[in-house]
C-alpha positions in Angstrom: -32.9 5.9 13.9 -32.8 2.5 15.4 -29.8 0.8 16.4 -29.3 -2.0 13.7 -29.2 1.1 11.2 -25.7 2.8 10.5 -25.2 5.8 8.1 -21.9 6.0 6.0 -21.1 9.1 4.6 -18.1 9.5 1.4 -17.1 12.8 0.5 -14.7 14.2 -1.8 -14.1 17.5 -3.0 -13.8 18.4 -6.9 -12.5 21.6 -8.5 -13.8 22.4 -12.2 -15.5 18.9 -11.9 -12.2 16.9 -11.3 -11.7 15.3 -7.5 -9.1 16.5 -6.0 -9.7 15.4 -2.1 -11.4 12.1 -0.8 -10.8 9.0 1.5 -7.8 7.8 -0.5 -5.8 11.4 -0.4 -6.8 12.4 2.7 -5.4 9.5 4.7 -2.0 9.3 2.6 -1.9 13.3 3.4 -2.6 11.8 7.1 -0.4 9.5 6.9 2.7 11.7 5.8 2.0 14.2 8.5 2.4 11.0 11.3 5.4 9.2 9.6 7.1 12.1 7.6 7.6 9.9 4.9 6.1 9.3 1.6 7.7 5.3 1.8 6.7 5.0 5.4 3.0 6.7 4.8 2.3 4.2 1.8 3.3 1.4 3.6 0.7 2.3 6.0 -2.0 2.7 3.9 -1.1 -0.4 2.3 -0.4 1.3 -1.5 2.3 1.3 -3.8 5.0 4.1 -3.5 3.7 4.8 -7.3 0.4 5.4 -6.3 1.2 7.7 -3.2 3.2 10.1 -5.4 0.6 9.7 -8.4 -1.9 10.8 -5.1 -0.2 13.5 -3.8 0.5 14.6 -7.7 -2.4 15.0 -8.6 -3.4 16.9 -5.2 -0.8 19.3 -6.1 -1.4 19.6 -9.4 -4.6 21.2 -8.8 -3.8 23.4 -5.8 -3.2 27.0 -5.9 -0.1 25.9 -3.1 2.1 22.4 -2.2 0.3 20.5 0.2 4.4 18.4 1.0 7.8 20.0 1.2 10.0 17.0 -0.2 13.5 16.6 0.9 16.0 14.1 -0.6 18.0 11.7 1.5 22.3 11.9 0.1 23.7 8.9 -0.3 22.8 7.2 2.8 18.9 8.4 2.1 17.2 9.7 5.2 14.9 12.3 2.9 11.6 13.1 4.5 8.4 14.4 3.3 6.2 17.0 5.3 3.1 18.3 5.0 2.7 22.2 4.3 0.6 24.5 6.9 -1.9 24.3 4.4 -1.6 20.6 3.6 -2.6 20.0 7.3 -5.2 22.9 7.1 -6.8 21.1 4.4 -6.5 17.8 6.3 -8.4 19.8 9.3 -11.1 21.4 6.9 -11.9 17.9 5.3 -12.2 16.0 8.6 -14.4 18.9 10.4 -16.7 18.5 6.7 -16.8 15.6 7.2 -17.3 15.3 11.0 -20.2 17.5 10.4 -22.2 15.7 7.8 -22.3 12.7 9.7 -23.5 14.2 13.0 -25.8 15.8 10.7 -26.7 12.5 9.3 -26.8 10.7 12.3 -29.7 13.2 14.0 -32.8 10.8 15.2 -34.9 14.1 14.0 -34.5 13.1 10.5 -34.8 9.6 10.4 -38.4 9.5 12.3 -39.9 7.6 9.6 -37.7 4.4 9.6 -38.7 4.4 13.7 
């Protein structure tokens, strides 16, 4: 493919027809792992605290298992969210997907004709 060309690829994954994983979740799930906060990872994704639990919600909601443990700060706060072994495993299996499809997209071999 020639250089001024540059292939984006946006993937999410649905169950029953209703996303459950994309862009959005995946790097609030990313972020959580790196802070261990759910205050801390929406600041860094630049979202409101509201949105970040409605996020991770609706993740869970869908899920056969929690993708964050939750624990609640007492009275001087201090609580911290985690992300589950198979939060991060799904974390892993969407980047590798994703990883994948763009190498694949990527490959001169299928873009002869725009040479």
């Amino acid at each position: 493919m020639p250089n001024d060309y540059s292939i984006h690829i946006k993937i999410w994954i649905e169950k029953k027809g209703i996303s459950i994983l994309g862009p959005g979740r995946i790097e609030i799930l990313e972020a959580i792992d790196k802070t261990s906060s759910l205050t801390k990872a929406t600041r860094n994704c630049h979202i409101s605290f509201k949105k970040g639990w409605k996020l991770i919600n609706d993740i869970s909601q869908h899920l056969e298992q929690p993708v964050i443990i939750s624990e609640r700060g007492g009275k001087g706060g201090g609580g911290k969210t985690i992300l589950t072994e198979y939060g991060k495993k799904l974390v892993r299996q969407y980047r590798s997907i994703q990883e994948k499809l763009i190498s694949f997209a990527n490959n001169s071999k299928i873009w002869k004709e725009f040479q």
